[in-house]
C-alpha positions as CSV (number, residue, x, y, z in Angstrom):
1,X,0.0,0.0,0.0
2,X,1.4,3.3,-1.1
3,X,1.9,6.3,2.0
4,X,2.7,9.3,1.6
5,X,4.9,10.6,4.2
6,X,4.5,14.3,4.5
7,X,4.3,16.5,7.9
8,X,1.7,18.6,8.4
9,X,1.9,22.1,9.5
10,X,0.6,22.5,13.4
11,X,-2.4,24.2,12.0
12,X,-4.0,21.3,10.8
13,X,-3.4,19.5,14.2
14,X,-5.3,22.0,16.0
15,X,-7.8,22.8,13.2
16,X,-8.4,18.6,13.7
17,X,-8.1,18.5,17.7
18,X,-11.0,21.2,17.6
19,X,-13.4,19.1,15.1
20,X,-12.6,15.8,17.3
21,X,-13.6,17.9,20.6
22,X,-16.9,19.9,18.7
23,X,-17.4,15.6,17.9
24,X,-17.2,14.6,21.0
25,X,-20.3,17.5,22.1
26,X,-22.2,17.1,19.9
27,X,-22.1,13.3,20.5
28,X,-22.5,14.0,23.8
29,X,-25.7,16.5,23.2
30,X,-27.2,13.8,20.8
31,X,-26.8,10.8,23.4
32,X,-28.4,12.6,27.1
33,X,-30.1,15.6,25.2
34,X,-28.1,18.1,27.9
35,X,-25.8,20.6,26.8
36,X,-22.6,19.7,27.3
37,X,-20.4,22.8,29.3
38,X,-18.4,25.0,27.7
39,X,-19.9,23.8,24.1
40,X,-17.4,25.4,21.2
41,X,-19.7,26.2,18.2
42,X,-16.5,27.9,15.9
43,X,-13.7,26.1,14.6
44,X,-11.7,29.1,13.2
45,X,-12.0,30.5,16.7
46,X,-12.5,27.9,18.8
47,X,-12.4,30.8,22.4
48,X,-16.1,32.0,21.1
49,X,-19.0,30.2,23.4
50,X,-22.3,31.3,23.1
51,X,-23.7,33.8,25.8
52,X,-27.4,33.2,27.1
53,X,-28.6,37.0,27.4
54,X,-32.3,36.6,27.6
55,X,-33.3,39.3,25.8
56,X,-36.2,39.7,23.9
57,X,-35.0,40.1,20.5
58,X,-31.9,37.8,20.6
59,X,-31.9,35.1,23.2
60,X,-28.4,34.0,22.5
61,X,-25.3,36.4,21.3
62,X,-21.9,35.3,20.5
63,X,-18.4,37.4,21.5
64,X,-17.0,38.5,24.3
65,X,-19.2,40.0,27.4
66,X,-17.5,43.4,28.9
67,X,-18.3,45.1,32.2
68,X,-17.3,48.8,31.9
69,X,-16.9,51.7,34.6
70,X,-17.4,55.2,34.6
71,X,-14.8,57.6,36.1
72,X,-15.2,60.9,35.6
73,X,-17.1,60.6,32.1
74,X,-14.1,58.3,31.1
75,X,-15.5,54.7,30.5
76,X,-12.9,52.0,31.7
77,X,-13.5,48.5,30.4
78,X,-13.4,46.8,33.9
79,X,-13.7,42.9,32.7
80,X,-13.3,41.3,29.2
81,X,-14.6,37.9,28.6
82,X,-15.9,35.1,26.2
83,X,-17.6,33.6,29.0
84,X,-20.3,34.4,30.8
85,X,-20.0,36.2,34.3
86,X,-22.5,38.3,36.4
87,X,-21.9,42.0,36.5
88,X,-23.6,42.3,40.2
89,X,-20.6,39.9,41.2
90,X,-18.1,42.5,39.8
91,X,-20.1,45.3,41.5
92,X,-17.5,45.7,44.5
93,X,-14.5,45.6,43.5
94,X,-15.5,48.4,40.8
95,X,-16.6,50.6,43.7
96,X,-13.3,49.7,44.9
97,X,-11.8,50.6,42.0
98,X,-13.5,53.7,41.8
99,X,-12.7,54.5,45.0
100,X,-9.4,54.8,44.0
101,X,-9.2,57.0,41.3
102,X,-7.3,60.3,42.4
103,X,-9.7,63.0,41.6
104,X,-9.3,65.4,39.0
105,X,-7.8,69.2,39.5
106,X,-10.6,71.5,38.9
């Protein structure tokens, strides 16, 4: 039987690990009908997860989730994320951060 023996770049490994492991979900999803954690539904960009926002229009958004602060009509971006988080968990230590702002010279 005839092989052909070439290497293939580290792309392709990771391009395949990530089709193996979106599988292995949907396997998963198929065989007990739950959603399996942390489910990857990109293979290009394998970080994205989708992001349950309950909203009436779109009930599930894609990207990354951002908490932001306002400091002296500056917006900060606090927390950047492709998962989900709770911004009312967050709430204290941006007071805190606020806090510490030095204010400005008027």
């Amino acid at each position: 039987m005839f092989r052909n023996h070439c290497r293939l770049p580290a792309s392709y490994h990771k391009r395949r690990a990530i089709i193996e492991q979106i599988y292995r979900q949907q396997s998963y999803q198929y065989q007990t009908g739950e959603h399996p954690t942390d489910k990857m539904v990109s293979i290009d960009k394998d970080y994205i997860r989708p992001v349950v926002r309950g909203k009436e229009i779109k009930r599930v958004e894609f990207g990354p989730k951002v908490n932001m602060i306002q400091v002296g009509g500056i917006n900060f971006m606090e927390h950047l994320s492709f998962d989900t988080f709770h911004e009312g968990v967050r709430l204290p230590s941006c007071i805190e951060l606020h806090t510490k702002v030095p204010k400005q010279a008027a």
